[in-house]
N, C-alpha and C positions, 0 to 999 in steps of 0.2 A: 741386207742382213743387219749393217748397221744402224739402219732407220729403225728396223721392227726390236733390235735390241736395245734401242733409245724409247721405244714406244713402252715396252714391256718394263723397263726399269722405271719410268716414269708411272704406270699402273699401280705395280707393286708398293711407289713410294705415297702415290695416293692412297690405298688402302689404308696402308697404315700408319698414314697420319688422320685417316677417319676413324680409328678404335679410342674411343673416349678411356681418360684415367680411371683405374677402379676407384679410386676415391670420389670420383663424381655419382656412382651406383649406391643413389639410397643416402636418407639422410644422416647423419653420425647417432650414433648409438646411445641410449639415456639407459643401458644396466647400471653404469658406475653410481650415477645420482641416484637411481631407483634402491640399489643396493643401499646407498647410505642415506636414504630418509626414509625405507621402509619401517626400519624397527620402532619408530615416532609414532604411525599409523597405527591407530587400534581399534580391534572389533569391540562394539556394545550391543550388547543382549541384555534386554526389559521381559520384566513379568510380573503380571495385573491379575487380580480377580475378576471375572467379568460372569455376569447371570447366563444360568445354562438353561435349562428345560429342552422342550421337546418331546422325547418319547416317542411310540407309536401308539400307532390307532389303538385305542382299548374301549369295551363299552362300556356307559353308563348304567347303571341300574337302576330302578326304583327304590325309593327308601323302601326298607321293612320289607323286600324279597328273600327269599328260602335259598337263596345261592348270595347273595349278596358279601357275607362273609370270606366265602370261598372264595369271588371275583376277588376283592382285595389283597385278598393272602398270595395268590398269584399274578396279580398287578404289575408287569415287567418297568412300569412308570413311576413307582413307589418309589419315592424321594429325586424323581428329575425333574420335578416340578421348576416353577420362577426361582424358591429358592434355592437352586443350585446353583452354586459357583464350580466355573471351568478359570483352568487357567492359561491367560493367551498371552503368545510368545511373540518377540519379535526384532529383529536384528537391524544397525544401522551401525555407522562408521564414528571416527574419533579420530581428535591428536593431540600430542601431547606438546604444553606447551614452556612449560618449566619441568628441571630434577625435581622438584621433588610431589612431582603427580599433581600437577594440573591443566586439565582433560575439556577439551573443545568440541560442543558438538552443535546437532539442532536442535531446538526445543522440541518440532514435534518426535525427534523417535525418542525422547526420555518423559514427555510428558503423559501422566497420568501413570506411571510406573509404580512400583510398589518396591520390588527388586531392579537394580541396576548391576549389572556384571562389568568389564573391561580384560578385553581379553588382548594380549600381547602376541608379536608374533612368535614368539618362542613358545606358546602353550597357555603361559602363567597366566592365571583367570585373580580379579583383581575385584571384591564387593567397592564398588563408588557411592559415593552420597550428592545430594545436588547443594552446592552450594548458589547458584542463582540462575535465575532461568527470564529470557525476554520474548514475548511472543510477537511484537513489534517487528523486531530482526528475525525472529526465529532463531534464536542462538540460547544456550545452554553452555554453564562451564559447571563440570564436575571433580570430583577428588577422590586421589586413589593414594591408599599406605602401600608404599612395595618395600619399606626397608631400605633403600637404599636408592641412588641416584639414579635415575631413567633419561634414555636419549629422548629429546624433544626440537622441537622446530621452532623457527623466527618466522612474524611476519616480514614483508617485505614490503614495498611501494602502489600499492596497486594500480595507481596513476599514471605511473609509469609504463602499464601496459596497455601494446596498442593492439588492433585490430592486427592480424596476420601475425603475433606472436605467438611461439610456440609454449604451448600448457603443458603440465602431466597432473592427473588424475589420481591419488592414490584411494582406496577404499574397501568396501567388503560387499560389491555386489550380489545380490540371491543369496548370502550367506556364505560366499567359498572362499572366504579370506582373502588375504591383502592381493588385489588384483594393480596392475599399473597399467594406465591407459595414455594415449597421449593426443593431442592434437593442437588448435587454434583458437585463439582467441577470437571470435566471432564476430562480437558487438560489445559497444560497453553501453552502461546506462542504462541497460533494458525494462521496461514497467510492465509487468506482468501480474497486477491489481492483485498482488498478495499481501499486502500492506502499505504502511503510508510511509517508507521508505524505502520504497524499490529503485534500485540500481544497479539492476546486476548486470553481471561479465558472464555474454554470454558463451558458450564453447560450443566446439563439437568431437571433443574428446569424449569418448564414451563416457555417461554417467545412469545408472541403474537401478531397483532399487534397493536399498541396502549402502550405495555410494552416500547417502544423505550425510552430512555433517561431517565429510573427510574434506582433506584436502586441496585445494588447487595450485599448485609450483608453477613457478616461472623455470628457465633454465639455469638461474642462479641457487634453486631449492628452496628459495625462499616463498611461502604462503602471502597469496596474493587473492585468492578466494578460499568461501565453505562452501561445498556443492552441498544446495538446497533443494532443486529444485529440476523437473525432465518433464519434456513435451512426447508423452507416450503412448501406446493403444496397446491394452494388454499389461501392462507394465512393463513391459521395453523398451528401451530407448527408441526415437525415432530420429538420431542425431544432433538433436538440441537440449542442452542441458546450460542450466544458470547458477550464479553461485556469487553470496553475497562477497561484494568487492571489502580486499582485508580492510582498505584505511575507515570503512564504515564500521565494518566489524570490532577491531580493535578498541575502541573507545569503552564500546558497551560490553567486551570482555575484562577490561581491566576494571568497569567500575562491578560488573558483578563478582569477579573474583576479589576483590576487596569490600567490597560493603552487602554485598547478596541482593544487590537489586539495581537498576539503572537510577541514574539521576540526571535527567534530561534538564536543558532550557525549557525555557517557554515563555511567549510572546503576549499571550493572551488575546489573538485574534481568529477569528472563522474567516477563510480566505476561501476564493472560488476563480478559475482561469479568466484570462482578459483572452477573451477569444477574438475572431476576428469581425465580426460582428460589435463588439461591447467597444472595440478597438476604432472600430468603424464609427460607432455614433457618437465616441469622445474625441473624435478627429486625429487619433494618436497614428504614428507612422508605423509602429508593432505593436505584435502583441506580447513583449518581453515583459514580466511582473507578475503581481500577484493582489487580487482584489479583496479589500476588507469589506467582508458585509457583513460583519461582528465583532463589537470587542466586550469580550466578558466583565462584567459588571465585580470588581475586587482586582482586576488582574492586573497587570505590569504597566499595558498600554491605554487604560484607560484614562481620558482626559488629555492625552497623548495625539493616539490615532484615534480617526473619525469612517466609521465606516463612509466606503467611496473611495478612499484611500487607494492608489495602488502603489502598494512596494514595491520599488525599484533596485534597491542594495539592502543588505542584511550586516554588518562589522564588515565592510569593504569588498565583499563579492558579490555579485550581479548575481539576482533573479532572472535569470532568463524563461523558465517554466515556473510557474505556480507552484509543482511540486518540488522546487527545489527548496523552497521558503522553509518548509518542515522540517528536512535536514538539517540545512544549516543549521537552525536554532538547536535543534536536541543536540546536536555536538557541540555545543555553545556553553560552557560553564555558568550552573544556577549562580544567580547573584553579580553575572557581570553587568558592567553597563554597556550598553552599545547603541554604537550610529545608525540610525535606520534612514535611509534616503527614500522619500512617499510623495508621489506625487499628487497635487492634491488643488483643484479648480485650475489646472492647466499650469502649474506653478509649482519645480520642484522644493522639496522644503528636507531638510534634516534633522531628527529627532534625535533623541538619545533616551533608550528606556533600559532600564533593567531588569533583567530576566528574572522570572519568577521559577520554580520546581513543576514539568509538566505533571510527575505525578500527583503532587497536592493540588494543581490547576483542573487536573481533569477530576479530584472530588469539589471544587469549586463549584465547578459548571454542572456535575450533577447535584450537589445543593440547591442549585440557580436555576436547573430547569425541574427539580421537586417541587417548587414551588406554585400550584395549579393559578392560573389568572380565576378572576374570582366570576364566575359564570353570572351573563346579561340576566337581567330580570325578567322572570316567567310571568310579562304581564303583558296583554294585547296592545297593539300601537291604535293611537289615538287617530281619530280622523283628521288625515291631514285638512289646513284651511283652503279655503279656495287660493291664498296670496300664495300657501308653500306649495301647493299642488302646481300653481303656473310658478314658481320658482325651480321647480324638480324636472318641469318640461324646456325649460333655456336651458338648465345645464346642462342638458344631456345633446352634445352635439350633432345634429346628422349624418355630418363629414368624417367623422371621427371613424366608425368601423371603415370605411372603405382608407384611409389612411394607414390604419394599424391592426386591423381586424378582431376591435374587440368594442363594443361599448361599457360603459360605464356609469353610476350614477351616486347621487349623494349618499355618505353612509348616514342614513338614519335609525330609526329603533326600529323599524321594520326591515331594513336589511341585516341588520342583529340579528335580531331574531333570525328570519330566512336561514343565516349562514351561518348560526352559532358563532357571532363577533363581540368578544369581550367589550364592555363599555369603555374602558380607558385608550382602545387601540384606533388612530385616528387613519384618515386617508380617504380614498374614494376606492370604491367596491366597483371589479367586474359583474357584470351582469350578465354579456353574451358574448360569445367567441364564435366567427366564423370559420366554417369546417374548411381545412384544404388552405387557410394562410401560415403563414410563417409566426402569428402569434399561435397558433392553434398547435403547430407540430412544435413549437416548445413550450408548450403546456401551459399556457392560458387557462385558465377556466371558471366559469360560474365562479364569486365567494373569492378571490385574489382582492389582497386590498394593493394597492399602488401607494404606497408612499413618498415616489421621488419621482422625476422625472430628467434625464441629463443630470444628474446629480443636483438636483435642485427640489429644494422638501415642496411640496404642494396641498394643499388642504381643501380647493373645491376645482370640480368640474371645471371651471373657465381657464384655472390654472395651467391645470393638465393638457385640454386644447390649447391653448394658445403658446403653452411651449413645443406640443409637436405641430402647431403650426409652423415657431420659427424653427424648428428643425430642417423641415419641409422644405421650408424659404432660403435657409442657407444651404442645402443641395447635399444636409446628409443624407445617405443612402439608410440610415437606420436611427433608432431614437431608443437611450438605454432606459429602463422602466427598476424602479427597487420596486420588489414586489415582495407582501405578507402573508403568508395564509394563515388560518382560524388559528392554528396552534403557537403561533408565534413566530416561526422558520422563517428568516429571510432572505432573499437571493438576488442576484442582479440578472434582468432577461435585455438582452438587445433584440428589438425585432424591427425588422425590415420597412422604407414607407413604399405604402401601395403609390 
């Protein structure tokens, strides 16, 4: 008896030291915050004119029939023609980010509006005006008179959040007012080719649509994202929702709520990825950086950087992707001077350029490419002589397509012409590309001028061979090509040696 009373006392003691604390049931509670950074959160409702028509079916008549009259007179179509305006509504989220009414949103739910509302959580409907709008970010800051002082929200760090941190979501999903969602930070950085400055923090806190331009809290309340952006079918969420990180956001808010427009850096070069391939044939050990195969003619960098160039540092932070280069600059204050670290014939080097205004840069460069090249001469090419006809048959290699799978040959006035090649543009012209190589699936073809070879300018046929010969001979696995087409675009190709 006293075995089995030592057994059962020992049972019972087990049990219930297996009842977990209720404080371990579920994770602690976000009303309190939700409570106090709701009233920040506001609905916005737009409305546009937009062209109606339609109608139903009605028939035509002959001019000058005996009913004709009558058809018109009961005409149920009679003024719903094109020009009829309807008008279309349509709701998306906000916050507030100063007392005295200034309103954070997306660009796309305010743009192309006509009317703009702000509606509070207490009722109060609030007419806003746009003070500056970026379609770049996708952001929008508005203003609103209430009379008097309104609760509003700080950014906070966004950097500071990591993967598995807990988010909340405030916003006006489908239109049912301030909803609170919560969840994890998912992923940071994310490029979802919505622009040329994608980074977003991805969640999977519910985001909807209508959430557009609300909110994203950390557990401190602090806004750390704008939910932009949802991976959806139907327009529901499918649990992935993105939202520009605050410390990007922030810049391009304070400069549109003070001057009504962004005022970006700018570098004044056309960059393109150093992929593994381009990395490959300049013998580099990554592909960290970012490739000049442009510098705008007026701009900051010219005389400076040299296309070929790869940026390596921007004012002291590392390029690691091509797309970082962008960023950095536009956060970059017009008129600063800065260290650019470019790598350049296998020799780091460091610059120092001064930023120019991207958006006066980018009416530059369409000044720069208004400019038509002044089209070849509409006249037949002469018969070549017997000495340039066997000149035009050595330079064209034999070896050369099974190499790189493309031949080539002298640009003369007959390839001009052929290829619509402006006379000033020099280099040696593709001729053929073989189907199914590695020049062919990245887009070789007919009419490409080559102008570089390993970053080395070249101007005839022997050139071009004998540099991917020594390619060949030093045992790179690929050979980088600058290449032209008719319109002037130019790009860097690495392609593979056969």
């Amino acid at each position: 008896m006293r075995v089995a009373g030592r057994v059962l006392v020992s049972l019972v003691l087990a049990l219930t030291l297996a009842v977990p604390p209720a404080s371990a049931q579920g994770p602690e509670s976000v009303a309190g915050l939700a409570e106090e950074l709701s009233p920040a959160v506001v609905n916005i409702g737009t409305s546009r004119r937009v062209p109606g028509g339609g109608g139903v079916p009605f028939p035509d008549l002959p001019d000058g029939s005996p009913l004709e009259e009558f058809f018109n007179e009961h005409n149920p179509n009679d003024g719903l023609g094109e020009e009829q305006m309807q008008e279309a509504r349509s709701l998306g989220s906000g916050f507030i980010i100063s007392a005295d009414g200034i309103v954070v949103t997306n660009n796309h739910v305010i743009e192309g509006a006509e009317e703009i509302d702000v509606y509070l959580t207490d009722g109060t409907r609030l007419p806003a005006k746009i003070i500056g709008a970026d379609a770049k970010t996708d952001l929008a800051v508005l203003k609103v008179e209430a009379g008097h002082d309104l609760p509003y929200v700080e950014f906070g760090n966004s950097d500071s959040a990591v993967v598995g941190d807990w988010v909340m979501a405030i916003g006006n999903p489908f239109g049912l007012g301030g909803s609170v969602t919560i969840g994890i930070v998912s992923a940071r950085n994310r490029d979802i080719q919505s622009g040329p400055y994608d980074q977003f923090i991805q969640t999977d806190a519910a985001i909807n649509q209508g959430n557009s331009g609300g909110p994203l809290f950390d557990m401190d309340g602090k806004v750390i994202g704008i939910n932009t952006a949802i991976i959806a079918r139907g327009g529901s969420s499918l649990g992935i929702g993105f939202a520009v990180p605050g410390n990007l956001a922030k810049p391009v808010i304070d400069q549109l709520a003070e001057f009504g427009e962004t005022r970006r850096g700018w570098l004044g070069v056309g960059i393109q990825e150093v992929s593994e391939d381009i990395a490959s044939s300049l013998g580099l050990a990554s592909t960290a950086g970012a490739l000049v195969i442009d510098v705008t003619k007026g701009g900051p960098s010219e005389g400076k950087v040299v296309e070929g160039d790869i940026i390596l540092e921007f004012d002291g932070k590392a390029i690691a992707r091509m797309r970082d280069l962008p960023r950095v600059v536009a956060e970059t204050a017009v008129g600063k001077a800065v260290p650019v670290k470019i790598l350049r014939d296998g020799k780091e080097e460091t610059l120092d350029v001064t930023l120019g205004r991207l958006e006066l840069g980018e009416q530059l460069i369409a000044s720069n490419n208004g400019k038509a090249a002044p089209a070849p001469e509409a006249v037949p090419p002469a018969e070549p002589t017997p000495e340039e006809s066997t000149a035009e048959v050595e330079a064209v290699t034999p070896g050369l397509p099974d190499m790189v799978g493309f031949d080539v040959a002298p640009l003369d006035d007959a390839k001009r012409s052929e290829f619509g090649i402006a006379p000033e543009q020099g280099g040696i012209v593709v001729t053929d590309v073989k189907n199914g190589t590695d020049a062919y699936q990245k887009g070789f073809i007919p009419g490409l001028i080559v102008t570089e070879v390993n970053q080395k300018a070249i101007g005839t046929v022997d050139e071009l061979t004998a540099l991917v010969g020594e390619a060949k001979e030093a045992g790179r696995p690929a050979v980088l090509f600058k290449v032209t087409d008719p319109t002037g675009t130019s790009r860097f190709i690495a392609v593979r040696l056969g």
